[in-house]
TILOLO-904983 format. One record per residue (C-alpha): residue number from 1; x, y, z; chain. Coordinates in nm, 4 decimals. Layout:
<rs>
i:NUM | X:X | Y:Y | Z:Z | ch:A
...
</rs>
This chain:
<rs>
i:1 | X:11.9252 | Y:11.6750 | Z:11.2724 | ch:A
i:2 | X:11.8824 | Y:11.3144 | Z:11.1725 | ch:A
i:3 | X:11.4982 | Y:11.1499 | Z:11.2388 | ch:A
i:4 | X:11.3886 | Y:10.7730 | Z:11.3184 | ch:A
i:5 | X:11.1477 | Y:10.8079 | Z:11.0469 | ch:A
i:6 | X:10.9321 | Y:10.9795 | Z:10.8075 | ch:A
i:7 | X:10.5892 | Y:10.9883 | Z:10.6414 | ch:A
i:8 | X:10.5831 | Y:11.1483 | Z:10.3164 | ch:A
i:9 | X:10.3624 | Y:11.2151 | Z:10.0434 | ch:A
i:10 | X:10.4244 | Y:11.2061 | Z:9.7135 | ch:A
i:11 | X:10.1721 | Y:11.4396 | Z:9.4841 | ch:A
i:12 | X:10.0428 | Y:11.3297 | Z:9.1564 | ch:A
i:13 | X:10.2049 | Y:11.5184 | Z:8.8698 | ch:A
i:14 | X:9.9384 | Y:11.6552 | Z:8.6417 | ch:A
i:15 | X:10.0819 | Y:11.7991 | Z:8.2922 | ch:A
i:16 | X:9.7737 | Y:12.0339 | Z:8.2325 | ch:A
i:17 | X:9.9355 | Y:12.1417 | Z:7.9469 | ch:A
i:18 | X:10.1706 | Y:12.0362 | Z:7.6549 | ch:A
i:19 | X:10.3196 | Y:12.0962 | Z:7.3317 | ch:A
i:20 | X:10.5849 | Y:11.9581 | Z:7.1306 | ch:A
i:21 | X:10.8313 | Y:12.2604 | Z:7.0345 | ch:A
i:22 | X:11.0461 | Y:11.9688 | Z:6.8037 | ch:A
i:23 | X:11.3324 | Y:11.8086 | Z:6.8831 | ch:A
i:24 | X:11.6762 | Y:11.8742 | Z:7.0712 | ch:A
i:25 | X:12.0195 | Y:11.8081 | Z:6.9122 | ch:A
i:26 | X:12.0384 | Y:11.5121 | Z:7.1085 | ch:A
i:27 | X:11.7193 | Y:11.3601 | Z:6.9331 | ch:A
i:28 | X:11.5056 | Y:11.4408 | Z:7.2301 | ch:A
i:29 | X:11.1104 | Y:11.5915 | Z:7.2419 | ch:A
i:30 | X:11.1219 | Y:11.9634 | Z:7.3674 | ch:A
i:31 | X:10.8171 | Y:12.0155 | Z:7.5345 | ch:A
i:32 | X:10.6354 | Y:12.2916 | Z:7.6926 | ch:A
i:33 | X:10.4240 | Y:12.1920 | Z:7.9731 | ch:A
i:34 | X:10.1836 | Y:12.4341 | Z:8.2488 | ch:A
i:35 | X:10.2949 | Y:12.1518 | Z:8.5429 | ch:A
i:36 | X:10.0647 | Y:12.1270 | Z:8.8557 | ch:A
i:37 | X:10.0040 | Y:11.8972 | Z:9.1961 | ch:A
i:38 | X:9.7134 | Y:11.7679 | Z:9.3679 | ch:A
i:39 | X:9.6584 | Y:11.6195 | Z:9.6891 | ch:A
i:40 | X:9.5951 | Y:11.2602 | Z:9.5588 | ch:A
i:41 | X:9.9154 | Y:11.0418 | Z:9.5218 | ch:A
i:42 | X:10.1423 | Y:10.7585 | Z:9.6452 | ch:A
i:43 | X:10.2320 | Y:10.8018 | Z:10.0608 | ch:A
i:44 | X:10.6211 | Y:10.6649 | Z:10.1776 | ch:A
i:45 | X:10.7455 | Y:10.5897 | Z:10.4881 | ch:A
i:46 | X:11.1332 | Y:10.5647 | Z:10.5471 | ch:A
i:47 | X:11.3109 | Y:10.4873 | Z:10.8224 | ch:A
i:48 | X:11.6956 | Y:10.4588 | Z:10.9185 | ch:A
i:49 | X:11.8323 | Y:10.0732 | Z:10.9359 | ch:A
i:50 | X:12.1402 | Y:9.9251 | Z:11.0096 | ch:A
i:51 | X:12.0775 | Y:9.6820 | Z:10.7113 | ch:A
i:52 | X:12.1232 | Y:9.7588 | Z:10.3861 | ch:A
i:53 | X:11.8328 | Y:9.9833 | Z:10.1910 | ch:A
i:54 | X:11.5121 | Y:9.7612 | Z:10.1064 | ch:A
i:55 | X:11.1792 | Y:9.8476 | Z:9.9564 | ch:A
i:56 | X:10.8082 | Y:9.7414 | Z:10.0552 | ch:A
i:57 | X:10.5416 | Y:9.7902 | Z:9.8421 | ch:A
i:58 | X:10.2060 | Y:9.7737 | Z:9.9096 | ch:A
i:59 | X:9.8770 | Y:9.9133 | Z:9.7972 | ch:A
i:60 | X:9.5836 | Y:9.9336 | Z:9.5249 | ch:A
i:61 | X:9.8309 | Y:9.9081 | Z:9.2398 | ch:A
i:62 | X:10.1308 | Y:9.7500 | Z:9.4230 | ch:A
i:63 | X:10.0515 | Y:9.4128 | Z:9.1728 | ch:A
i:64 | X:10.1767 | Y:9.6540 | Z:8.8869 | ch:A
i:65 | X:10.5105 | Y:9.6504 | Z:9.0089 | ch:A
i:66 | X:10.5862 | Y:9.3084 | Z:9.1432 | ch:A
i:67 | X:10.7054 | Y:9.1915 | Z:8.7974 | ch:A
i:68 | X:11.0082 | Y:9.3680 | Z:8.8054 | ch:A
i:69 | X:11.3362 | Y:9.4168 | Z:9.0573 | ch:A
i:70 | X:11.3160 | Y:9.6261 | Z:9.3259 | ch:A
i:71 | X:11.6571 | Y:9.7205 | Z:9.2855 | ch:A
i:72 | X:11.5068 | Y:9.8651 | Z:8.9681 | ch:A
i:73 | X:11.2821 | Y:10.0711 | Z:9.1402 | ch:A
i:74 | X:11.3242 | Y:10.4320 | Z:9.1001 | ch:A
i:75 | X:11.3187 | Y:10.4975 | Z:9.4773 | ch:A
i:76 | X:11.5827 | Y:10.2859 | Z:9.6035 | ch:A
i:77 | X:11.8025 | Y:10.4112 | Z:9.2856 | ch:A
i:78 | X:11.7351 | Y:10.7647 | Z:9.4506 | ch:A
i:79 | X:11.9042 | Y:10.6368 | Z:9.7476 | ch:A
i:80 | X:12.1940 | Y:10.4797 | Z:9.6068 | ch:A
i:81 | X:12.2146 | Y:10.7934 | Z:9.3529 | ch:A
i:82 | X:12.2230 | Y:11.0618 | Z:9.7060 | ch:A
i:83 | X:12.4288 | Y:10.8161 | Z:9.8899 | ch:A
i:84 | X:12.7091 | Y:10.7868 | Z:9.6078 | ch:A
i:85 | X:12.7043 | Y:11.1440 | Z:9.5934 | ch:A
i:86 | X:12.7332 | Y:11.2027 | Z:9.9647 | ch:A
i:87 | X:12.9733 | Y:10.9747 | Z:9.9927 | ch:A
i:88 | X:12.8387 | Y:10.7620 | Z:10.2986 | ch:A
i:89 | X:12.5404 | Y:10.4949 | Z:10.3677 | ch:A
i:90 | X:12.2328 | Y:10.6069 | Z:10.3745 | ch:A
i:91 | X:12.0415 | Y:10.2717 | Z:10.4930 | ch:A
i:92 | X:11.6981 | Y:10.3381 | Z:10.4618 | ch:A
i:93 | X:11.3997 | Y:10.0924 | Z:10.4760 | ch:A
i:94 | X:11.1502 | Y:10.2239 | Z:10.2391 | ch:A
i:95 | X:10.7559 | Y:10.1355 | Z:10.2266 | ch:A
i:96 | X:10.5798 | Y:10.2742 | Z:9.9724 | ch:A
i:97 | X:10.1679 | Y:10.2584 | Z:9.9551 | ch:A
i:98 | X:10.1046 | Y:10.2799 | Z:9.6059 | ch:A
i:99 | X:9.7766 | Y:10.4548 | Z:9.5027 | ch:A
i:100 | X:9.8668 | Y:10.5986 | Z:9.1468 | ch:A
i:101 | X:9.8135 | Y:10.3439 | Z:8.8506 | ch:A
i:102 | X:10.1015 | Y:10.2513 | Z:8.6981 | ch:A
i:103 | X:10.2465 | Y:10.3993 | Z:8.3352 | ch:A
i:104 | X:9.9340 | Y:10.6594 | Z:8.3832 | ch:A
i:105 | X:10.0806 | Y:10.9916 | Z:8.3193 | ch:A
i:106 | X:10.0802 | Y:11.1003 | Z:8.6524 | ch:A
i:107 | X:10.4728 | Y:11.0649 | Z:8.7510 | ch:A
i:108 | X:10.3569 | Y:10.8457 | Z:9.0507 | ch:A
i:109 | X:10.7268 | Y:10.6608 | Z:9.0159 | ch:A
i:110 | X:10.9392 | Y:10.9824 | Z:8.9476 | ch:A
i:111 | X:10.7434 | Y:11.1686 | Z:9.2385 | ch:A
i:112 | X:10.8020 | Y:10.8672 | Z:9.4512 | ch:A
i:113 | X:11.1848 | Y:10.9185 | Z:9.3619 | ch:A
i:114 | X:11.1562 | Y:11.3153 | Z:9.4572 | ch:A
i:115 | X:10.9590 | Y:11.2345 | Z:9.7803 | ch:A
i:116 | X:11.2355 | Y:11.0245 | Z:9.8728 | ch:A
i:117 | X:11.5165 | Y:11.2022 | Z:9.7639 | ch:A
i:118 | X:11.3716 | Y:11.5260 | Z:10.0140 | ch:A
i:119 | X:11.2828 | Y:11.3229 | Z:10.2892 | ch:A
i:120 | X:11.6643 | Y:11.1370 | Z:10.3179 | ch:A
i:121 | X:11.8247 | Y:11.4300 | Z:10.3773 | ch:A
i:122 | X:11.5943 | Y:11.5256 | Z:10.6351 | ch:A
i:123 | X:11.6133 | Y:11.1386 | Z:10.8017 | ch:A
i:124 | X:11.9780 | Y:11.1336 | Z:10.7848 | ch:A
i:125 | X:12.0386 | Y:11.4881 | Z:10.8785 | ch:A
i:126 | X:12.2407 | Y:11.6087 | Z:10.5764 | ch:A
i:127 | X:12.3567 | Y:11.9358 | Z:10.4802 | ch:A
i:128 | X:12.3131 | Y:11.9315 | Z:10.1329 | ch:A
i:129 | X:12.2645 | Y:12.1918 | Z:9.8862 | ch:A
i:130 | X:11.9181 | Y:12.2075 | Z:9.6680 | ch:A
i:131 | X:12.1091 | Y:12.2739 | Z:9.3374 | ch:A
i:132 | X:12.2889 | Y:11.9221 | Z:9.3445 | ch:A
i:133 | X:11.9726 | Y:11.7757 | Z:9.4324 | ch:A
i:134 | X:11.8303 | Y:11.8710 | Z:9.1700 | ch:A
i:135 | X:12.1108 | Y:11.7404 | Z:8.9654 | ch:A
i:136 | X:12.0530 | Y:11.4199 | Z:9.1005 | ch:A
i:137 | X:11.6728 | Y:11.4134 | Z:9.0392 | ch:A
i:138 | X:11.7876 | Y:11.4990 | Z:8.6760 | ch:A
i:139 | X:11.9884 | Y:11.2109 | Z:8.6405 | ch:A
i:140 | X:11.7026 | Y:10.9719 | Z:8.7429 | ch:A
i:141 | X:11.4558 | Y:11.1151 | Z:8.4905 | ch:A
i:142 | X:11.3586 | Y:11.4084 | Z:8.3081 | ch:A
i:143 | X:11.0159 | Y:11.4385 | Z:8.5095 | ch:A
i:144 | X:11.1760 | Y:11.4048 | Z:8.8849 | ch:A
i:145 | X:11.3305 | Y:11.7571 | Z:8.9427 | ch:A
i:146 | X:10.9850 | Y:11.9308 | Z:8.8602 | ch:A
i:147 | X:10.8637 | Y:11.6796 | Z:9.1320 | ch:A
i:148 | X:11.0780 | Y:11.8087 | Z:9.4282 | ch:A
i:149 | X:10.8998 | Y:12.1215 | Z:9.4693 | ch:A
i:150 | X:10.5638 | Y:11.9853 | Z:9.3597 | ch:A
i:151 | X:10.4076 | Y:12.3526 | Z:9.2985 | ch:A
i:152 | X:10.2924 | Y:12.4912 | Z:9.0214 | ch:A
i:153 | X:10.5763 | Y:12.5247 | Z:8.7376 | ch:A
i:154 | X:10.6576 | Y:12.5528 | Z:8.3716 | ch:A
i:155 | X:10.8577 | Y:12.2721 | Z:8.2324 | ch:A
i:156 | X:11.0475 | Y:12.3524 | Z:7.8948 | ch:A
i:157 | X:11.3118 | Y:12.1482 | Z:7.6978 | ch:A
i:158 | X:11.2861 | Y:11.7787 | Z:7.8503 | ch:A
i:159 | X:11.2269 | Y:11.8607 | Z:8.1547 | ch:A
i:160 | X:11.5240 | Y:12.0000 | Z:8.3037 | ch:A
i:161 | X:11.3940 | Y:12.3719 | Z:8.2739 | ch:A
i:162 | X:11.1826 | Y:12.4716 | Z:8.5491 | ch:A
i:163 | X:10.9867 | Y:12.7992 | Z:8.6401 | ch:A
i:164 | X:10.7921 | Y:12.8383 | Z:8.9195 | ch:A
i:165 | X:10.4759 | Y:12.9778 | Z:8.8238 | ch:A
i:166 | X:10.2333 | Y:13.1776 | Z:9.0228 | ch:A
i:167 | X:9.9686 | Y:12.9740 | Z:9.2433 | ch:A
i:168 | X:9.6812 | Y:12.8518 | Z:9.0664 | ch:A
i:169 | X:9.3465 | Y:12.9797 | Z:9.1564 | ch:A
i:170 | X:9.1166 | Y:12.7811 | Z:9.3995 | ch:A
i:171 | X:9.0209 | Y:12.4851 | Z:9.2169 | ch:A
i:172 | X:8.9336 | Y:12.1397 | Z:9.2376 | ch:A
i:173 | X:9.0459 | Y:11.8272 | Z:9.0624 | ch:A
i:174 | X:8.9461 | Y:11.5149 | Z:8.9294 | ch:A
i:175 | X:9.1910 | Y:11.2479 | Z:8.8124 | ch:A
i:176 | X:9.0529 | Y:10.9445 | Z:8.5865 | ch:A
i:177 | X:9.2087 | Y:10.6173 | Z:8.4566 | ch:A
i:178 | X:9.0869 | Y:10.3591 | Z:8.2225 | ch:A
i:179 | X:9.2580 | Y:10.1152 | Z:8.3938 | ch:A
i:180 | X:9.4947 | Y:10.0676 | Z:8.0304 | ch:A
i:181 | X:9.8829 | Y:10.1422 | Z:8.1498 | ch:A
i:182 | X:10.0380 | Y:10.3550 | Z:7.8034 | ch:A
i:183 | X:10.3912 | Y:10.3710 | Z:7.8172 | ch:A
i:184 | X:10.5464 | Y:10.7271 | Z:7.7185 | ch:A
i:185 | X:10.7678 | Y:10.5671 | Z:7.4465 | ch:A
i:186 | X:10.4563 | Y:10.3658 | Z:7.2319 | ch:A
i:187 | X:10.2615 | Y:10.7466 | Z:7.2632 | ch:A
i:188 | X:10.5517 | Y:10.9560 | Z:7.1449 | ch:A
i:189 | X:10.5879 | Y:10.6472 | Z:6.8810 | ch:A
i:190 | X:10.2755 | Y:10.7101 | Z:6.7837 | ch:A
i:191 | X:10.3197 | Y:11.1032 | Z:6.7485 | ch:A
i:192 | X:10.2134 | Y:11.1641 | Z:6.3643 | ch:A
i:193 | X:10.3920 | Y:11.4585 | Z:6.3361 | ch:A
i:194 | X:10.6878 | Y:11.6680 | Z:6.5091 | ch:A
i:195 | X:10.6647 | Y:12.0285 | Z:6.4458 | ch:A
i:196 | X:10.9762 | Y:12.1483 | Z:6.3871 | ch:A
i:197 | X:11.1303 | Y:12.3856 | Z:6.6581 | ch:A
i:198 | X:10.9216 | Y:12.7117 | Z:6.7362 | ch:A
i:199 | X:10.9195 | Y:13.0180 | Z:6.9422 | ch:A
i:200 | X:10.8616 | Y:12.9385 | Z:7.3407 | ch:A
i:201 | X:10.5660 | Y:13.0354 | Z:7.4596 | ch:A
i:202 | X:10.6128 | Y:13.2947 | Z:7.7172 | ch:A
i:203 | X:10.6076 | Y:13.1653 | Z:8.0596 | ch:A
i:204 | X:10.2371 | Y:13.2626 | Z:8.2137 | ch:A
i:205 | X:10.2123 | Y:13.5382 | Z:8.4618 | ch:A
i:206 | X:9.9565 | Y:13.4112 | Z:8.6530 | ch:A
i:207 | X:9.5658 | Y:13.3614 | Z:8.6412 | ch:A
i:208 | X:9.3182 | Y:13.5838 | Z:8.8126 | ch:A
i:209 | X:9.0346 | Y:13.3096 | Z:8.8311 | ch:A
i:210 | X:8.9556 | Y:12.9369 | Z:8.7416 | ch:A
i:211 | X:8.7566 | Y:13.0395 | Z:8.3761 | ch:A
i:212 | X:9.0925 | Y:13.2067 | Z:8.2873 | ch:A
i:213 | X:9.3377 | Y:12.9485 | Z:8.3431 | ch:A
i:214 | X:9.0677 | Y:12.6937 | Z:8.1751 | ch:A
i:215 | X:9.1027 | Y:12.9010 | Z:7.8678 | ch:A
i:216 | X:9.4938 | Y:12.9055 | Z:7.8745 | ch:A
i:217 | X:9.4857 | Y:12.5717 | Z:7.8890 | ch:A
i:218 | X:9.1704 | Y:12.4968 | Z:7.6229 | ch:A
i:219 | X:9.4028 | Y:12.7434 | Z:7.3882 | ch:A
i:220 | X:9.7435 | Y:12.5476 | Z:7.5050 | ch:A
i:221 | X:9.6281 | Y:12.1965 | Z:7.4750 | ch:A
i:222 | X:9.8075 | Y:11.7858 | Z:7.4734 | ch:A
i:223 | X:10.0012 | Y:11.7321 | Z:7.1594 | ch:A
i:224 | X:9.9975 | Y:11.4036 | Z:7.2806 | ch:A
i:225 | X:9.6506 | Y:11.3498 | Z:7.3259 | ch:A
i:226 | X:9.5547 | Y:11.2074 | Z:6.9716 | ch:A
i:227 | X:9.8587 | Y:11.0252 | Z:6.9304 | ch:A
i:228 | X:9.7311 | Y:10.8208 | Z:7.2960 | ch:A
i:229 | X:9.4118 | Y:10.8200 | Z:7.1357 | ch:A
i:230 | X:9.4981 | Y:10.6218 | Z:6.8993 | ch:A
i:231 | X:9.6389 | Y:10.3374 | Z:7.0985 | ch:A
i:232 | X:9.3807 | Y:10.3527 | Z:7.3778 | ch:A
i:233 | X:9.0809 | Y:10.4265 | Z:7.2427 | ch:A
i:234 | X:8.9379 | Y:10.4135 | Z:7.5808 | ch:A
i:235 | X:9.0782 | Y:10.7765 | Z:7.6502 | ch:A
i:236 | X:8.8898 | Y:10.9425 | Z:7.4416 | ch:A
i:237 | X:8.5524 | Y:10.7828 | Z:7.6437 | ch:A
i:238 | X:8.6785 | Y:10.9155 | Z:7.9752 | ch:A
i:239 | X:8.7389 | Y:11.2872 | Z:7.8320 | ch:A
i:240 | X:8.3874 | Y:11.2452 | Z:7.7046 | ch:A
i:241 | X:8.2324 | Y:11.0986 | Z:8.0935 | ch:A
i:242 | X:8.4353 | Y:11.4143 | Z:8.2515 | ch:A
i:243 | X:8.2465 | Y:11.6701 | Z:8.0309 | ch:A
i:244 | X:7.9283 | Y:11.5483 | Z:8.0721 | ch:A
i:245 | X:8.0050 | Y:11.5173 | Z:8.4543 | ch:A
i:246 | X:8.0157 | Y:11.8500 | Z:8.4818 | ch:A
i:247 | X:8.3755 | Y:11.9469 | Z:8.4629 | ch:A
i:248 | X:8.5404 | Y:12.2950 | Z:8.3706 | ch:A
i:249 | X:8.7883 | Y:12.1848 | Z:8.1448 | ch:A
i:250 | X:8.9165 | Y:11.7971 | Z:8.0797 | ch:A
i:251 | X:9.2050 | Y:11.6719 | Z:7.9189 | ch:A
i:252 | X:9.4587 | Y:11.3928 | Z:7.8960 | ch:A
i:253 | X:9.7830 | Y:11.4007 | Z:8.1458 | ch:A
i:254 | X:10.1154 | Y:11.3915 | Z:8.0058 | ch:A
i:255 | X:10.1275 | Y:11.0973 | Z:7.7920 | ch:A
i:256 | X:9.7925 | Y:10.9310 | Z:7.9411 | ch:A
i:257 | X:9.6050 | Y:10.7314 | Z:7.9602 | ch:A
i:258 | X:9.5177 | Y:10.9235 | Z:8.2731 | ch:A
i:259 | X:9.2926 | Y:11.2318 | Z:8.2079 | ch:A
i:260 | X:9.1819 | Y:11.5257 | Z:8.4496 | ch:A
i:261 | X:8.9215 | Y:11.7491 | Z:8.5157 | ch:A
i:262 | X:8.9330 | Y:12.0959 | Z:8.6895 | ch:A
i:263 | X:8.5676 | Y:12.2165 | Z:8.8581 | ch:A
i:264 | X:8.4852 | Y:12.4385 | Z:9.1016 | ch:A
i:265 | X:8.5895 | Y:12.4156 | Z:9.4974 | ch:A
i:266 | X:8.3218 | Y:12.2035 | Z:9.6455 | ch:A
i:267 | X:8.2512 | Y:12.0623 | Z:9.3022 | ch:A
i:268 | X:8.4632 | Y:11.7713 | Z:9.2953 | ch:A
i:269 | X:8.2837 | Y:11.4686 | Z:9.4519 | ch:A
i:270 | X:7.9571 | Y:11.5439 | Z:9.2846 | ch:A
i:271 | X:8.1728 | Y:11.5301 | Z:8.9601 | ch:A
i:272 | X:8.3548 | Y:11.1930 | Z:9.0522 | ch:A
i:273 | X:8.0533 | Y:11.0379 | Z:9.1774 | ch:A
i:274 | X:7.8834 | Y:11.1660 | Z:8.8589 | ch:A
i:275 | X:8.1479 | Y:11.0305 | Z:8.6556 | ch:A
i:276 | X:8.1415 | Y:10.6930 | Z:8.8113 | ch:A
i:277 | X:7.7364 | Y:10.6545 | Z:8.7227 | ch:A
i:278 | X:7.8703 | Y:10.6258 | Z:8.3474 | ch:A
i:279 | X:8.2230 | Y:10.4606 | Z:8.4023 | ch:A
i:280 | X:8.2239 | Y:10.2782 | Z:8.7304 | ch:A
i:281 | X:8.5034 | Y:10.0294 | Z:8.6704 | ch:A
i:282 | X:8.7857 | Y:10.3213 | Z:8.6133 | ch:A
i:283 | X:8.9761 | Y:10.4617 | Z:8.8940 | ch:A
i:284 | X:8.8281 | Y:10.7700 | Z:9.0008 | ch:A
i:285 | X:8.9901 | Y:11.0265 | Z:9.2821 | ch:A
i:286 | X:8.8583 | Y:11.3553 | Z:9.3503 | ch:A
i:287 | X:9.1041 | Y:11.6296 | Z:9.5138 | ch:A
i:288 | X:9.2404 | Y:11.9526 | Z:9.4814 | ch:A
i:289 | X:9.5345 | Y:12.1699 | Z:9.2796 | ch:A
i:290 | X:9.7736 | Y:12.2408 | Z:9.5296 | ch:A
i:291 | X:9.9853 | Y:12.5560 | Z:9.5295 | ch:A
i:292 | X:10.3495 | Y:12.5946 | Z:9.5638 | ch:A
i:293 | X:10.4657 | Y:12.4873 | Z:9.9365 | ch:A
i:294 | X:10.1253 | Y:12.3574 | Z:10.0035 | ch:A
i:295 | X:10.1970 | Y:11.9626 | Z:9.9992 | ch:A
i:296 | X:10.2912 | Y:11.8169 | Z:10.3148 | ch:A
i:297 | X:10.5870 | Y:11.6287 | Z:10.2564 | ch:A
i:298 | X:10.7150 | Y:11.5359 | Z:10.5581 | ch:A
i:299 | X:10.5485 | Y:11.4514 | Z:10.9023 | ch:A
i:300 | X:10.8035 | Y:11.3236 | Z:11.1560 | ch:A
i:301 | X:10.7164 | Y:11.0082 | Z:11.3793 | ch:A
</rs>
């Protein structure tokens, strides 16, 4: 049934793992990544118009996007991908608060696409099947289908194979930026070496506590991490602020120059606040992993 509006949320995408496995036929990186959510991200609101779609965007880090065409923008291309496909207008005014730094490794723009893309067919009432939504989300970019479900998954090839993993254990989460944006295509530029292809990791069955997922990851690592290193040496600092903040394990997301800690529930603050003694002019946002289902995506007004 079609809605006057919706308030969504759209997770931050946290790679907590990954590993170049080579390269596909097609000349693309095949990755391996453990994929998880928290409850710090970008928030949209969309509501039905009579005039043509149109995109707001306002704050912390909506100055990071004004350079460029909203047209260009990866959530009004999600509407004019889902409204092709249905064959019909889907006139949607979109406002998006923007709270994830921009070019950060934290798919703030392809969850902003996936947030969108779930909460059209819920404004406009469509009966449309998840499999070809997920097609579309493909065709947008190789990190938006693992943002539709925004649970806990395991991403292989370039992004288009997705397992659900089991939830993660109780755990708390700090994200980090240097304020330095660090575009995926200068860090895989950057990548020393490819390995050539090798044997997939088996997908993980699950973790029975926070110390062992910490040690899956400490044993999985970023391929990427020395390679964004190199270009922003600034990375390597924050990694080193996390750890001596207090956290469980810390590492760079996806391509950075975002990094993360995980620490124990009711841990978090302290560590941010910690954190910001040594670094205070980085963003800094404290929350929690979030298991699959466990993001609210859509509140009706």
């Amino acid at each position: 049934m079609p809605r006057a509006s919706l308030h969504l949320t759209a997770p931050a995408k946290v790679n907590l793992s990954l590993r170049v496995r080579g390269k596909t036929k097609d000349g693309y990186h095949a990755l391996e990544s453990l994929v998880g959510f928290c409850d710090i991200g970008d928030r949209l609101h969309l509501q039905a118009s009579d005039a043509p779609s149109s995109l707001e965007i306002t704050g912390p880090f909506a100055g990071g996007l004004t350079g460029s065409s909203h047209q260009d923008n990866l959530t009004l291309r999600a509407v004019a991908a889902l409204a092709q496909a249905c064959g019909r207008d889907l006139n949607t005014r979109v406002q998006l608060e923007k709270n994830l730094p921009i070019a950060a490794g934290l798919g703030g723009g392809s969850a902003d696409a996936a947030a969108v893309l779930r909460g059209l067919v819920q404004l406009h009432g469509l009966d449309f099947p998840a499999a070809d939504l997920a097609d579309i989300a493909l065709g947008l970019g190789a990190d938006v289908p693992v943002c539709l479900a925004s649970g806990p998954t395991w991403m292989t090839g370039i992004g288009e194979t997705l397992t659900p993993v089991p939830d993660f254990p109780a755990a708390e989460i700090v994200l980090v930026n240097p304020r330095v944006a660090l575009p995926t295509t200068s860090v895989f530029a950057a990548l020393q070496a490819v390995p050539q292809s090798q044997p997939a990791q088996s997908v993980p069955k699950g973790w029975q506590d926070l110390d062992i997922l910490c040690g899956f990851l400490t044993e999985q690592g970023n391929d990427l991490q020395a390679a964004a290193i190199s270009l922003a040496p600034e990375i390597e600092f924050c990694l080193t602020a996390l750890r001596q903040s207090g956290a469980r394990y810390a590492a760079m997301s996806g391509s950075g120059a975002s990094c993360f800690a995980l620490c124990d529930v009711g841990q978090g603050k302290a560590l941010a606040a910690a954190y910001r003694q040594q670094r205070g002019q980085d963003w800094v946002q404290a929350g929690r992993l979030i298991g699959a289902g466990d993001a609210k995506i859509d509140e009706a007004q």
